[in-house]
N, C-alpha and C positions, 0 to 999 in steps of 0.2 A: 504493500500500500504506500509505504516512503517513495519506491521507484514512481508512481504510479500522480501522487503529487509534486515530486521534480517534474513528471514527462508533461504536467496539465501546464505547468507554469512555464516551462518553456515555450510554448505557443506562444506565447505573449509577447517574446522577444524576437523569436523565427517572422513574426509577424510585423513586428516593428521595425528590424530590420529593412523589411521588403518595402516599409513606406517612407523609408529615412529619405528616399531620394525627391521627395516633394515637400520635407520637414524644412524650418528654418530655425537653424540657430545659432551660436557665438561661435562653433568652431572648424576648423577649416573650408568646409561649406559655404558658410553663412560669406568667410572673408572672398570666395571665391564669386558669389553674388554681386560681394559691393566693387570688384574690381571690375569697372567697365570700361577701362582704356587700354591701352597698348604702347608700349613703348618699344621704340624702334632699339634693334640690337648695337652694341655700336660698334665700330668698325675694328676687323681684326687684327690683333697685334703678332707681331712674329714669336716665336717662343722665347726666343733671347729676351727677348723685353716687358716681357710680361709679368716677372716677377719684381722687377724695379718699377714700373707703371703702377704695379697694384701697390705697393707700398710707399710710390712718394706721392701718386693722386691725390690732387684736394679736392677738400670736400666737393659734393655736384651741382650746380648753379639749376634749382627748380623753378620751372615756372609762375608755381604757386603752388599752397599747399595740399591740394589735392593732386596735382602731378608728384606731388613728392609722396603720399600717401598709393599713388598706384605705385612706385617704383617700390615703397616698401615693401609690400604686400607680396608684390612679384617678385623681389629679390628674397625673399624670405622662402617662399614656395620649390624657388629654386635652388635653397640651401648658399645662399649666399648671407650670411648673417650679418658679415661688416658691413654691407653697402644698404642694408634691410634697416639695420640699427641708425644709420645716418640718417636716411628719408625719414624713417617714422621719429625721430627725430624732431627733423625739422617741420615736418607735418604736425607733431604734436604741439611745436609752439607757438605751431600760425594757426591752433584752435582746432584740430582734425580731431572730433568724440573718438572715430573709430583706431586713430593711430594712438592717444592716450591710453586708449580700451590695453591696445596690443602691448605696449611697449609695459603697462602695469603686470600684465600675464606674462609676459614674457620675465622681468625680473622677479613675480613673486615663484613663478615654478623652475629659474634656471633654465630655460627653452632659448639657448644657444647664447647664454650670458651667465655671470656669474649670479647668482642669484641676491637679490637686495631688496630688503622688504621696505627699507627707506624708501628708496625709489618707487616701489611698488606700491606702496602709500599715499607719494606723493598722485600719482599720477591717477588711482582711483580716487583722490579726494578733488581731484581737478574736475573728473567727471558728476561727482555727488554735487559738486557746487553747482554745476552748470545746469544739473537738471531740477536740483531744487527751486530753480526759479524759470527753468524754460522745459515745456513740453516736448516729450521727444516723441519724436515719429515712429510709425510702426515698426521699422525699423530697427530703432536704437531702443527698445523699453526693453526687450530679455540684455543688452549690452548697463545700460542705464542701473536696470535691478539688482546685476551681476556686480556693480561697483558699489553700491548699497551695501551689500552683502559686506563684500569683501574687506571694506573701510571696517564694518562693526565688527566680524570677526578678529582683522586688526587691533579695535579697540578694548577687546576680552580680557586680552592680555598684555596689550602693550608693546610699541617697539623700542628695545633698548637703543640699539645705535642711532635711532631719531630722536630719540629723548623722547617718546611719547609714552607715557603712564595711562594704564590700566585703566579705563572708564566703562563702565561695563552698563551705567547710566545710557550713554552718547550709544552704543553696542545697543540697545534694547530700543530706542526711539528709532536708531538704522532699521534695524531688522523688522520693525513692527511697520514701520514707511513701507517697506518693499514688499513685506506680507499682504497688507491691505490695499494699497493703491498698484499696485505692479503685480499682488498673488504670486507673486515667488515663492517655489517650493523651498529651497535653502533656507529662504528667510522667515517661512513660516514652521521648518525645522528649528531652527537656531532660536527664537522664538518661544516654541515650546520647551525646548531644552532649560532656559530660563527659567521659564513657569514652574518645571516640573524640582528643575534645583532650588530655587529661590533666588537665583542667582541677580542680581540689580531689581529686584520688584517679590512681590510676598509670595511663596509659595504660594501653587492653585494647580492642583491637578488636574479640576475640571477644563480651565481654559489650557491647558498644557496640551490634555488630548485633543480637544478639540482644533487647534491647529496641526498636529502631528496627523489629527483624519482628511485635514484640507490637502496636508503635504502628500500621505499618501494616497488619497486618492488621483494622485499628479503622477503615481508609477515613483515617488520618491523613495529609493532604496530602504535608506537607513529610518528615516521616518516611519515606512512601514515594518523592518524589522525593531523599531523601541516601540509601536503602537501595538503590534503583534504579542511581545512581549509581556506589557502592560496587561493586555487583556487575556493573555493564557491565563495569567496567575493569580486574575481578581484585581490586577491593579489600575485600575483603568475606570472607575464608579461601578458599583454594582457588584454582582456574583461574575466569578470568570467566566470567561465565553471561551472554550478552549479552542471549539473548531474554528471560528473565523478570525484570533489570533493563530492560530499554526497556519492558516490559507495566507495572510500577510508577511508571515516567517518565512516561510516556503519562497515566493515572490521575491522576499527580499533576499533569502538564499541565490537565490538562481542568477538575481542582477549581478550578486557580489562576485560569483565566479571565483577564484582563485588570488584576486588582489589581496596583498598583505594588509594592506588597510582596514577591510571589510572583514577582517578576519573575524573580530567581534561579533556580527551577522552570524557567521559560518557555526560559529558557537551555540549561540542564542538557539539557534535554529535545530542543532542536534539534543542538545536539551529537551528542548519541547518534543522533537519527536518520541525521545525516549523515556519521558513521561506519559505522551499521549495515547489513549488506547484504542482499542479498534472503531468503537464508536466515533470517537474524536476525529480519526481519520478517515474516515466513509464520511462523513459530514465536511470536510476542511473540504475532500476533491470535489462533492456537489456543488459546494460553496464556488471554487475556483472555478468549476465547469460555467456557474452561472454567472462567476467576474469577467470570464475569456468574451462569453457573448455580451454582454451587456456593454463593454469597455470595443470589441468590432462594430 
């Protein structure tokens, strides 16, 4: 019956897989959308000279900062980091959302720099400012929400080498902004997490779960393995619900895969199985059979 609830929740994913190619969103994809120009190749250099050109070349004189923003994008894609990291650069300083977006992801994950959460602070707070008083287009709101997030998970803890101190306040007003006005699943995880710790505002389990079932109803992994959780064991209001916490376990099992990260998931999740009993699990796969249809 365990094989039988991995096999139902894999659907889920074989599925969404097949529809990624019409999805929009922050990463690779999405960059590949907003790049609608073309930059011409530039003229070949002989090999003798190629490695003294690429190292005394000054900077590139752009037309403005959206030609400088296609050159990044596209030097980027092309594994060309130096000349990726210049554009979006200067793209970022002549106001480019989508190049402050990148160059913050890019030094908060170390994606072909060394990794600086200074930087990577700076440059998602560039984007919180600008959207807190300007609407952003269809476009730029998962980009928009994504710097919400990021800034207040920032503020959790704190960045030493910015000099920036833990406000877990400033963390709680982010997170709840991009929850409600954006419905961001991270941020209505992060959110909950709060709630459910006490952590900047008074314990409330109630409102805890209840954003954790906004998040997971969004397919939000970890969301749904601590809502799954909660409610195997009773912790969640009420008497536990074992099967339809093990149907969110399972689900959140299956997203997490093999990543070290999610490993907590992986846990969570054989637990409940081997607690759960046969009834629990003939109940969890109806459950799922009728999340698969309802969610196509």
């Amino acid at each position: 019956m365990v094989v039988s609830l991995q096999r139902i929740a894999s659907a889920v994913f074989h599925r969404a897989r097949r529809r990624a190619v019409l999805s929009f969103g922050l990463g690779c994809s999405t960059v590949g959308l907003l790049v609608v120009g073309f930059v011409a190749p530039a003229p070949a250099l002989d090999a003798s000279d190629t490695r003294a050109v690429a190292a005394n070349a000054p900077l590139p004189i752009f037309k403005d900062p959206q030609a400088a923003l296609r050159v990044g994008l596209e030097s980027y894609h092309a594994g060309n980091t130096k000349k990726s990291i210049e554009a979006l650069h200067y793209a970022a300083d002549g106001g480019e959302s989508l190049a402050q977006w990148k160059l913050g992801r890019m030094y908060a994950d170390g994606d072909g720099v060394a990794r600086d959460d200074a930087k990577a602070y700076s440059y998602f707070s560039k984007l919180v400012e600008h959207f807190a008083d300007d609407e952003p287009g269809p476009r730029e709101r998962l980009m928009a929400a994504g710097a919400f997030v990021a800034v207040g998970v920032y503020y959790l803890e704190g960045i030493a080498s910015a000099k920036i101190a833990p406000d877990v306040g400033r963390a709680f007003d982010l997170f709840r902004y991009a929850a409600t006005y954006f419905g961001n699943a991270d941020a209505q995880y992060n959110l909950a997490r709060m709630y459910l710790d006490g952590t900047g505002v008074s314990k409330d389990v109630r409102q805890g779960v209840n954003w954790l079932d906004l998040a997971a109803r969004k397919g939000h992994a970890p969301a749904q393995a601590l809502l799954g959780h909660l409610m195997f064991n009773g912790e969640a209001g009420g008497p536990p619900q074992r099967a339809r916490g093990l149907m969110y376990l399972t689900l959140a099992r299956e997203a997490a895969g093999d990543r070290s990260s999610d490993q907590w998931i992986v846990e969570l999740h054989s637990r409940a199985v081997s607690r759960a009993g046969e009834a629990d699990r003939k109940a969890a796969v109806s459950m799922l059979e009728y999340y698969l249809t309802r969610r196509d």
